[in-house]
C-alpha positions as MATLAB code, in Angstrom:
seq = 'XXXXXXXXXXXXXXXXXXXXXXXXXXXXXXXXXXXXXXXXXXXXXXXXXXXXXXXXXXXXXXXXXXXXXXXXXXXXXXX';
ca = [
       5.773    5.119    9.929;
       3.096    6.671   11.809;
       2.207    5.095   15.329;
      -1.768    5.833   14.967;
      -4.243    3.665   15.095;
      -7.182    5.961   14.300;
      -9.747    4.250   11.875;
      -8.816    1.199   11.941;
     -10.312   -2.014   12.690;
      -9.317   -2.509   16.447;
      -9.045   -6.316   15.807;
      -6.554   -5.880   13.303;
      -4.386   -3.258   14.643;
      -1.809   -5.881   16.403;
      -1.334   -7.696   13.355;
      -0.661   -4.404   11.314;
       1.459   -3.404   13.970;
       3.633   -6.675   14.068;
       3.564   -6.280   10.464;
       4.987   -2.923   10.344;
       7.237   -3.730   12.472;
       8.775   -6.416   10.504;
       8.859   -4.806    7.474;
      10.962   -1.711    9.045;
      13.577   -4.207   10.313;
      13.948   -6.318    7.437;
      16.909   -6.289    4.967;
      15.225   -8.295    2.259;
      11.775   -8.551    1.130;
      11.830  -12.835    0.970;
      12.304  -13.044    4.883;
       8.435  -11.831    4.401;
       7.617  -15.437    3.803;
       8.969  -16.705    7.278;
       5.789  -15.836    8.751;
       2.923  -18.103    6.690;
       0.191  -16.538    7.991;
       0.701  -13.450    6.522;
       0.685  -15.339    3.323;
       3.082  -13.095    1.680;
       2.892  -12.990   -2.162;
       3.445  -10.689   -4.979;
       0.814   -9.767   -7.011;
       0.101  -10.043  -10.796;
      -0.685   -7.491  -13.609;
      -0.747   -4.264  -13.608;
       0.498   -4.482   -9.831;
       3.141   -6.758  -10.447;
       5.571   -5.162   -8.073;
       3.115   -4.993   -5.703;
       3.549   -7.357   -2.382;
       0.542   -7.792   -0.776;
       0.302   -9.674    3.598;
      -3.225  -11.209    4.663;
      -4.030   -9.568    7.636;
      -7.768  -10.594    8.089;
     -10.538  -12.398    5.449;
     -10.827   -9.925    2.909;
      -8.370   -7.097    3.960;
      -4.122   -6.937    2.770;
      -1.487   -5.423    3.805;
       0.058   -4.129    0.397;
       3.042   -2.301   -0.270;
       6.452   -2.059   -3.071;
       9.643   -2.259   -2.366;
      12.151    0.676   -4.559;
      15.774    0.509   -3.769;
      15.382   -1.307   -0.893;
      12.624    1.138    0.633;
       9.287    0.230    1.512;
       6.484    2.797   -0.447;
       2.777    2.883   -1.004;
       1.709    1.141    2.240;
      -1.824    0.458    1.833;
      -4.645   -1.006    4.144;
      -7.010   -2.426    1.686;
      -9.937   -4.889    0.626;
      -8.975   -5.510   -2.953;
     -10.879   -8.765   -3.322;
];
């Protein structure tokens, strides 16, 4: 993972980082929901596989997990 934070929202790079960080180190994707404020949920239809981590009001975290490899790490307002 890259360690740039160019374009994004100053506020929110901490949280990303933290976030990143977490995700690097962890074996299993269900230790995502020791850490409630990141609200860490799948989500539905066609992105079913798709886990997504509040980071602030309207912007997620979302990524999927393959074979125990994190892919398609996304910085996004989806709602």
């Amino acid at each position: 993972m890259a360690d740039s934070s160019k374009g994004l929202p100053p506020e929110a790079v901490p949280k990303l980082r933290a976030m990143l960080t977490f995700m690097q180190d962890m074996t299993d994707a269900s230790k995502l929901h020791t850490v409630p404020a990141w609200k860490a949920h799948k989500l539905t239809g066609s992105r079913k596989d798709t886990w997504s981590l509040h980071v602030t009001r309207n912007w997620r975290l979302t990524f999927r997990v393959e074979m125990e490899e994190i892919v398609e790490v996304n910085y996004e307002d989806y709602h």
